[in-house]
C-alpha positions as CSV (number, residue, x, y, z in Angstrom):
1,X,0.0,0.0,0.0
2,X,1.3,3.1,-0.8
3,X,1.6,5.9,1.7
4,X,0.7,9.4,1.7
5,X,2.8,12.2,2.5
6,X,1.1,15.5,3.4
7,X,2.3,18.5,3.4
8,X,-0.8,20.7,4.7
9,X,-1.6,20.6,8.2
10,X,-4.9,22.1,9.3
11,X,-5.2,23.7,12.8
12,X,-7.8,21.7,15.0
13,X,-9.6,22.5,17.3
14,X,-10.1,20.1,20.9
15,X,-14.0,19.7,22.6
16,X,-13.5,18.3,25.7
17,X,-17.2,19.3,26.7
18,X,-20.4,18.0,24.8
19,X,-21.5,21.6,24.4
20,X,-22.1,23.1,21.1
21,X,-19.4,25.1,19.5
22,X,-19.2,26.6,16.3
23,X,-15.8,26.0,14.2
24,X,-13.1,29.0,14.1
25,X,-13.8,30.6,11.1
26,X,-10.2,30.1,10.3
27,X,-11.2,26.0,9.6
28,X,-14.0,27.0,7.1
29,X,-12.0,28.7,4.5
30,X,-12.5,27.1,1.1
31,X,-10.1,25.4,-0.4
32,X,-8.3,24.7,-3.9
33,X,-8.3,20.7,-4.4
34,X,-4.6,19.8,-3.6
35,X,-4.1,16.6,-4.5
36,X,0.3,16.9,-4.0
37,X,2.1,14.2,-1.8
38,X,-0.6,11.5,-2.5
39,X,0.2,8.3,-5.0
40,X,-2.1,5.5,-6.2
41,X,-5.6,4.9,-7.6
42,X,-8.7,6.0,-5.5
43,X,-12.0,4.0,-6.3
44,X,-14.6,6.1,-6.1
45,X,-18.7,6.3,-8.0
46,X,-19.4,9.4,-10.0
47,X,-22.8,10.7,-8.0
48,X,-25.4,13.0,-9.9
49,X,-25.5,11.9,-13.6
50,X,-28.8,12.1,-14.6
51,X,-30.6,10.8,-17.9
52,X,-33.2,12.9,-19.9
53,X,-36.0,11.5,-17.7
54,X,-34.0,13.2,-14.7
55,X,-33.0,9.4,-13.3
56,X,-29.9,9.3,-11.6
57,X,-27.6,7.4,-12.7
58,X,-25.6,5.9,-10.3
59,X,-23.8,2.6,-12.0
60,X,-20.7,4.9,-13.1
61,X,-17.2,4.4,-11.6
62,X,-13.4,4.4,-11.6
63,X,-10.2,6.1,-10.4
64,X,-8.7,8.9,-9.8
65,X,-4.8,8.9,-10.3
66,X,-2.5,10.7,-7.6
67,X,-0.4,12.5,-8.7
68,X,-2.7,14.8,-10.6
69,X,-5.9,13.5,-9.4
70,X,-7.4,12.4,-13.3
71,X,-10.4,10.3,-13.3
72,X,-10.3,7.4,-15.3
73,X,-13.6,5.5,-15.9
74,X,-13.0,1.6,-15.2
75,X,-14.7,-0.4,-17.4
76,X,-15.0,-3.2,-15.0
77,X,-17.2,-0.9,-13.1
78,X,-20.1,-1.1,-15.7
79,X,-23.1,-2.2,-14.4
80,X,-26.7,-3.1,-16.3
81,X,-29.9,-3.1,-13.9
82,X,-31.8,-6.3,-14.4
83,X,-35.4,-6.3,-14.5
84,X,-36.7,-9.6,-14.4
85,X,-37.9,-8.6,-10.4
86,X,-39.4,-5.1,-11.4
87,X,-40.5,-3.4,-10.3
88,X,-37.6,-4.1,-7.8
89,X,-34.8,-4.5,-10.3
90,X,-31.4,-6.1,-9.4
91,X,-27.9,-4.8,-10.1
92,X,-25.5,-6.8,-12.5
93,X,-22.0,-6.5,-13.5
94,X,-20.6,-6.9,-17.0
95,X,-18.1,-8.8,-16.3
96,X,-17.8,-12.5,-15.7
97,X,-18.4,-14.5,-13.8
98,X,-21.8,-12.1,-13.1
99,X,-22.1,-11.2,-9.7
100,X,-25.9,-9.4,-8.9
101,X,-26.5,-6.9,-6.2
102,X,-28.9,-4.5,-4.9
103,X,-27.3,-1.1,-2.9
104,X,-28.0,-0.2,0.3
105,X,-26.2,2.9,0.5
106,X,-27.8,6.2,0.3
107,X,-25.0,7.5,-2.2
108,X,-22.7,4.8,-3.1
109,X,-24.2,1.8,-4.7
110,X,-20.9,0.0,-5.4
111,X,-18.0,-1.0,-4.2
112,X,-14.5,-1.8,-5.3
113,X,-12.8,-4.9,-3.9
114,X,-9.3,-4.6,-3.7
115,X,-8.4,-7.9,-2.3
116,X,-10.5,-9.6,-5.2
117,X,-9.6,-6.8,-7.8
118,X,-13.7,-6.5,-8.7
119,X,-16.3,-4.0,-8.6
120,X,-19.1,-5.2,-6.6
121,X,-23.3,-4.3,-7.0
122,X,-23.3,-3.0,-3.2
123,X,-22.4,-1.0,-0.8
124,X,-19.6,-1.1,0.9
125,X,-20.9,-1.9,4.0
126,X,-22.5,-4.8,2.7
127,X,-19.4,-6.7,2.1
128,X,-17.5,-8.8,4.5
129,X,-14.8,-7.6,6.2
130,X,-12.3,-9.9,4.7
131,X,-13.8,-8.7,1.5
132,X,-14.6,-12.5,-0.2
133,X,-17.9,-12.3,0.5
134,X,-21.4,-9.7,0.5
135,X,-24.9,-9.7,1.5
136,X,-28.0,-8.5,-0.5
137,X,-31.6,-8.3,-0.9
138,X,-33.8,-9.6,-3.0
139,X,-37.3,-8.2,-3.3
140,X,-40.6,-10.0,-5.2
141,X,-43.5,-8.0,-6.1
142,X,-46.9,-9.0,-5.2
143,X,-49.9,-9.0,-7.3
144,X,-48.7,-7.5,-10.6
145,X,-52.4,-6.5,-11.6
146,X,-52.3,-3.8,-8.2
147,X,-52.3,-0.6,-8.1
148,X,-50.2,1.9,-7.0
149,X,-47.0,1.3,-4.5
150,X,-47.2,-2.1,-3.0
151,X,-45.0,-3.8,-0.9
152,X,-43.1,-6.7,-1.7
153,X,-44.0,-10.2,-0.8
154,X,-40.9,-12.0,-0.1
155,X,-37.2,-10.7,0.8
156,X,-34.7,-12.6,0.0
157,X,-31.3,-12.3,1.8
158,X,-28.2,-13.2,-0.8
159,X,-24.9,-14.2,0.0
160,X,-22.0,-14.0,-2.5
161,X,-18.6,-15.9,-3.4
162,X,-16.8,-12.6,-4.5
163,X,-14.1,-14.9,-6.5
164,X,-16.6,-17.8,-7.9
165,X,-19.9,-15.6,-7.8
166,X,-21.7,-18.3,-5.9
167,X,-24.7,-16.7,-4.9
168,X,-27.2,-18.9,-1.5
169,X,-30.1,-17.8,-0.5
170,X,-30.1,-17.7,3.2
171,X,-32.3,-15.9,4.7
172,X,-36.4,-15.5,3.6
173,X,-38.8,-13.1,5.0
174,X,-42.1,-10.9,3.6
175,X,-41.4,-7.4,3.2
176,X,-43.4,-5.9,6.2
177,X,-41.8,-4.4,8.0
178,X,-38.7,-4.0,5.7
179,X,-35.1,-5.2,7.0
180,X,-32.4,-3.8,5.3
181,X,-28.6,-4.3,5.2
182,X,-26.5,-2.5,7.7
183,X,-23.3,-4.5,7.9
184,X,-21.5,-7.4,7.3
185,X,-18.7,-9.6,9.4
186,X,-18.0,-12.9,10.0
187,X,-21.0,-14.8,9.4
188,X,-23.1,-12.0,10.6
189,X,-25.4,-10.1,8.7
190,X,-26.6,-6.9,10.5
191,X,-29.5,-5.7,9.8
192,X,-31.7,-3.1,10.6
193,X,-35.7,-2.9,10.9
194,X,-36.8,-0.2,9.3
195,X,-39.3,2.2,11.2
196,X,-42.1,4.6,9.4
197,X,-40.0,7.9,9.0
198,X,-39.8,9.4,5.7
199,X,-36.1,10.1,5.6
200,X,-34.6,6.6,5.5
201,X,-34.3,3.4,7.8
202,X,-34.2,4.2,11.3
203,X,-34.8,0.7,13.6
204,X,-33.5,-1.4,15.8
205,X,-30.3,-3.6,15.0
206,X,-30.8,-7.3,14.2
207,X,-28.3,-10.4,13.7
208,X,-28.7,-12.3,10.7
209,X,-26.2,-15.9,11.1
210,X,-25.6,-16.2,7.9
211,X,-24.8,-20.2,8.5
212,X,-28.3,-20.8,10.4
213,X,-30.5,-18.4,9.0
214,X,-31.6,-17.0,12.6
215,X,-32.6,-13.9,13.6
216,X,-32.3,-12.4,16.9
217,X,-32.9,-8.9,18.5
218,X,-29.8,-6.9,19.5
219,X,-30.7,-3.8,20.4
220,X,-34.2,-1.9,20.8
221,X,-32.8,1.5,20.0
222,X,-33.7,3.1,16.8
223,X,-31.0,4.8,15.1
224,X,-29.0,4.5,11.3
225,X,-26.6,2.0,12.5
226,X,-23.3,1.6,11.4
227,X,-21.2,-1.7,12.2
228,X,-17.3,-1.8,12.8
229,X,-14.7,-3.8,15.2
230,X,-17.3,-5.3,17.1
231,X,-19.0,-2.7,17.6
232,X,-22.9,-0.9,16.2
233,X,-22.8,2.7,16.1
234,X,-25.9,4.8,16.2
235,X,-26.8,8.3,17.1
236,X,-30.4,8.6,18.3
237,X,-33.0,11.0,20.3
238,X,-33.2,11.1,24.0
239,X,-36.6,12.3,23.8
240,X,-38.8,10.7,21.1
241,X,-41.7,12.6,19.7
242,X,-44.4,10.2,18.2
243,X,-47.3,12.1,16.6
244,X,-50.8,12.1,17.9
245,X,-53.1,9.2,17.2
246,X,-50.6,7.3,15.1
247,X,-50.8,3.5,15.4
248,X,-48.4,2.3,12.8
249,X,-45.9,0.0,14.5
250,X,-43.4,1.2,15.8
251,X,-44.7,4.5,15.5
252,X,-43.0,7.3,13.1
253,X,-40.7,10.1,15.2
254,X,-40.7,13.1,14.2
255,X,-37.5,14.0,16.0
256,X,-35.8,11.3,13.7
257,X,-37.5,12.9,10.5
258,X,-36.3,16.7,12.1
259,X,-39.6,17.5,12.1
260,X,-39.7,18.0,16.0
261,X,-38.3,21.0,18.4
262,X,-35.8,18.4,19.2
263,X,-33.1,16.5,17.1
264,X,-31.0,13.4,17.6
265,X,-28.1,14.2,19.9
266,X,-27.1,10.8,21.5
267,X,-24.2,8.9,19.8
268,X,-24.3,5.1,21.2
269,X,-22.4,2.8,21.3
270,X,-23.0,-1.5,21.5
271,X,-20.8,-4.3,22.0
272,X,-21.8,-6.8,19.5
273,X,-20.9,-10.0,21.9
274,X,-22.1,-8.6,25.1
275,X,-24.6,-6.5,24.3
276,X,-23.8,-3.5,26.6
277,X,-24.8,0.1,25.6
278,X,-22.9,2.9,26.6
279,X,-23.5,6.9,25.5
280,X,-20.3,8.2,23.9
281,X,-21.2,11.8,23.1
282,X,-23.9,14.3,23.2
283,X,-24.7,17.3,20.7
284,X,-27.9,18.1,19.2
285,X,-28.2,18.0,15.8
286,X,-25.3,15.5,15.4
287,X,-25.0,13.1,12.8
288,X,-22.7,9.8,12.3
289,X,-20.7,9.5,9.0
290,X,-18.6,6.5,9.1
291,X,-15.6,4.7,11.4
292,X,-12.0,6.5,10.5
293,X,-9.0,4.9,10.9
294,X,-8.6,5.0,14.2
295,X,-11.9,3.0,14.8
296,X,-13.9,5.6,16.6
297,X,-17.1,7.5,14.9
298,X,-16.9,10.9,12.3
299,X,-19.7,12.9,13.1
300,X,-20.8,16.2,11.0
301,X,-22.6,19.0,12.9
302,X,-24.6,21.8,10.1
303,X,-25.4,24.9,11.0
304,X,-27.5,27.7,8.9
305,X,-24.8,28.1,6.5
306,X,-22.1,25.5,7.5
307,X,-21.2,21.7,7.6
308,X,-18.6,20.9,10.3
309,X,-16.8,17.7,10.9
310,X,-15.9,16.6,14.0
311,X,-13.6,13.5,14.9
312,X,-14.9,11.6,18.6
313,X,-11.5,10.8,20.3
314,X,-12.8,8.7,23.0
315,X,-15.9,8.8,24.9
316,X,-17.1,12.3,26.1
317,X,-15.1,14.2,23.7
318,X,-15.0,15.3,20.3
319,X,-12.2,17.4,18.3
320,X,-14.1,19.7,15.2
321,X,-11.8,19.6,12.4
322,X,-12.9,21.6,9.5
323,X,-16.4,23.2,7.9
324,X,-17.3,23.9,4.4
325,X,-19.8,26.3,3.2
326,X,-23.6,24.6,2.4
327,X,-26.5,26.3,1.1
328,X,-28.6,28.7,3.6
329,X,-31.9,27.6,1.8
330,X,-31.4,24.3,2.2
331,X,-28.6,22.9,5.0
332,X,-29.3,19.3,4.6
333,X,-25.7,19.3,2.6
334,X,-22.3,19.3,3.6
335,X,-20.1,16.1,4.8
336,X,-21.8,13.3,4.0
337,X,-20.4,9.3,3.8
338,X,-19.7,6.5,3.1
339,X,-16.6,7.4,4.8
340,X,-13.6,4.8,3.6
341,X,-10.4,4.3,5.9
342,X,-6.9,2.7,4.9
343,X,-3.6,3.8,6.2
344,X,-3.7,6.9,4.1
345,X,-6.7,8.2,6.1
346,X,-10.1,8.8,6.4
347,X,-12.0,9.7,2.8
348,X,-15.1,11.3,2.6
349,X,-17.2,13.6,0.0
350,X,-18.9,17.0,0.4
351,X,-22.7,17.3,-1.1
352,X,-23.8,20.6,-2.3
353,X,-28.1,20.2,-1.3
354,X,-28.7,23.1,-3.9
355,X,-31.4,25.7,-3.1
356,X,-35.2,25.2,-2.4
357,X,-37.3,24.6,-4.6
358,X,-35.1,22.1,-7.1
359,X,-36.3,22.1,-11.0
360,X,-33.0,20.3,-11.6
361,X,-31.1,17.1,-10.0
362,X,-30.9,16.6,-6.2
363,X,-28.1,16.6,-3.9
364,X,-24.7,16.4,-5.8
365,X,-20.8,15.6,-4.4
366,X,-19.0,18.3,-5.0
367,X,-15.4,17.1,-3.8
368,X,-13.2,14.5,-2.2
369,X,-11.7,15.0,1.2
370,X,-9.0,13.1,3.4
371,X,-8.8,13.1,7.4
372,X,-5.4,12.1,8.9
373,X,-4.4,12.6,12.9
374,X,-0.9,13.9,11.6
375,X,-1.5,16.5,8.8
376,X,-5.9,17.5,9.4
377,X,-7.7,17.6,6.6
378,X,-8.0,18.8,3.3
379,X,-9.7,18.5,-0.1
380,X,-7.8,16.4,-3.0
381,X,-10.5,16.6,-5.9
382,X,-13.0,18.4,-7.2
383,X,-14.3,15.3,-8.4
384,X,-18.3,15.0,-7.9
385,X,-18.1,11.6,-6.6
386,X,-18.1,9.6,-3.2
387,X,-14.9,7.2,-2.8
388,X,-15.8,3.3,-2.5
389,X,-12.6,1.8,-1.6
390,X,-9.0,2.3,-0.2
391,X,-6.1,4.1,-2.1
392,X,-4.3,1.3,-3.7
């Protein structure tokens, strides 16, 4: 693996205290991309092409080449949906032998394997942590004569021989209410259940053996969970609001949607193999990114008109390392994941959320950053993608 030398360091600034705190304005300051010192090939997926119908396209990636930073389109990359389960289609790659997929992630929807030297149809935290293997869903419509949105009937959990393509059903369940993907390691599949807020799947955490095909219950807190070194990350809201009258099950929060007075401001932790919960940090208005390097959580913190990223370096205390500019109108933008971590660093993307009311695409990346303890953080590329692997 080749190393990285940097040659900017960013002041940072220490939070020993769970209050809020703006960034010094010195850390917001925009920044030319400045790709010097770095060497290798980045994977990442191109976010915000869009077709004539205004589709997003999200089945384009490659590399970028340090130095210099040039993306180069990988052809091996390529993928074609396949619709034999529409209205629920499947992801395929072009190249043999076919591996299918279908991505959990909000942004990036594959993956590049470097141990196997493949683009994958997933996420990246849908593959296995010695990266042979990954988990999908499968989901079967129901009556094809209905009307409207239906659910599916059947889910389908996949698992896949990254080297042979061997794809085993393991798992089978109906589609109410909807599991999806959350992680992957050893034999565990980690999934979440997904809850009735309108802003993606917030739920409980679940085990999935992949070898048995049980499920048990792991935790009862409802949060967008994020698994690493044996541990499920969340950040979630002390105080739940739960709309009047609503009997869906488990009732929607508004404080998860951020449609309450309140926000989520707890980041928990869980040990996977005893189960015990522990409260790292507290911040309203926080939200989890990713794992860096060093194994503990990158959060980003938005005000009116910035996105700030703040590094947890053990429990109780937080460091805010830099802030980027995001639109007034509309400051659902800024850092955003998945957030990949080698011995270069900690990678991430910035979204630009555009203005209020949108007549064209949504949210767009808008450049490529990288975190390290020794030289802060800066932006390498201009690049309006999301990285999906390490810096080989």
């Amino acid at each position: 693996m080749r190393r990285l030398v940097l040659a900017l360091a960013l002041a940072v600034v220490a939070c020993s205290s769970p209050s809020p705190r703006a960034a010094q304005s010195s850390l917001s300051a925009t920044i030319a991309p400045s790709p010097a010192g770095l060497t290798g090939d980045l994977p990442v997926f191109q976010y915000g092409l869009y077709d004539a119908q205004g589709n997003n396209q999200q089945l384009v990636g490659g590399f970028l080449h340090f130095p210099g930073g040039a993306f180069h389109r990988s052809a091996g990359a390529d993928m074609v949906r396949d619709y034999s389960g529409e209205p629920y289609p499947l992801t395929r790659t072009t190249v043999q032998p076919y591996l299918f997929g279908f991505g959990e992630g909000d942004l990036g929807q594959t993956t590049y394997d470097g141990l196997a030297a493949r683009w994958l149809p997933v996420a990246r935290h849908q593959v296995s942590d010695d990266g042979l293997w990954y988990a999908y869903r499968e989901l079967l419509r129901g009556d094809p004569n209905a009307t409207g949105d239906q659910p599916p009937k059947e889910v389908r959990f996949h698992v896949v021989d990254v080297r042979t393509g061997s794809d085993q059903v393991v798992y089978t369940t109906n589609g109410t209410p909807p599991f999806v993907i959350t992680g992957f390691s050893g034999q565990a599949i980690w999934l979440t259940r997904c809850g009735n807020e309108a802003n993606g799947c917030w739920g409980s955490l679940w085990r999935l053996d992949a070898a048995t095909g049980k499920v048990s219950k792991v935790s009862d807190q409802r949060g967008k969970w994020v698994i690493s070194g044996g541990a499920g990350w969340t950040v979630i809201c002390s105080s739940p609001h739960y709309p009047p009258g609503d009997t869906s099950s488990p009732p929607a929060d508004t404080c998860l949607m951020g449609l309450a007075d309140s926000r989520p401001d707890q980041l928990l932790r869980i040990d996977l193999t005893t189960g015990n919960e522990e409260t790292w940090y507290r911040e309203p208005g926080i939200v989890l990114l990713g794992i860096g390097a060093d194994g503990l959580p990158v959060l980003k913190l938005n005000s009116a008109d910035q996105s700030t990223l703040l590094r947890v370096t053990q429990r109780g205390q937080t460091e805010r390392l830099f802030a980027v500019p995001i639109d007034k109108l509309n400051p659902g933008g800024g850092f955003e994941g998945p957030v990949v971590s080698d011995e270069t660093g900690t990678w991430l993307s910035v979204i630009d959320g555009g203005p209020q009311p949108r007549s064209a695409s949504p949210a767009m990346a808008v450049g490529i950053y990288i975190y390290s303890n020794s030289s802060g953080v800066r932006k390498v590329s201009g690049f309006p993608g999301v990285p999906v692997g390490i810096l080989g």
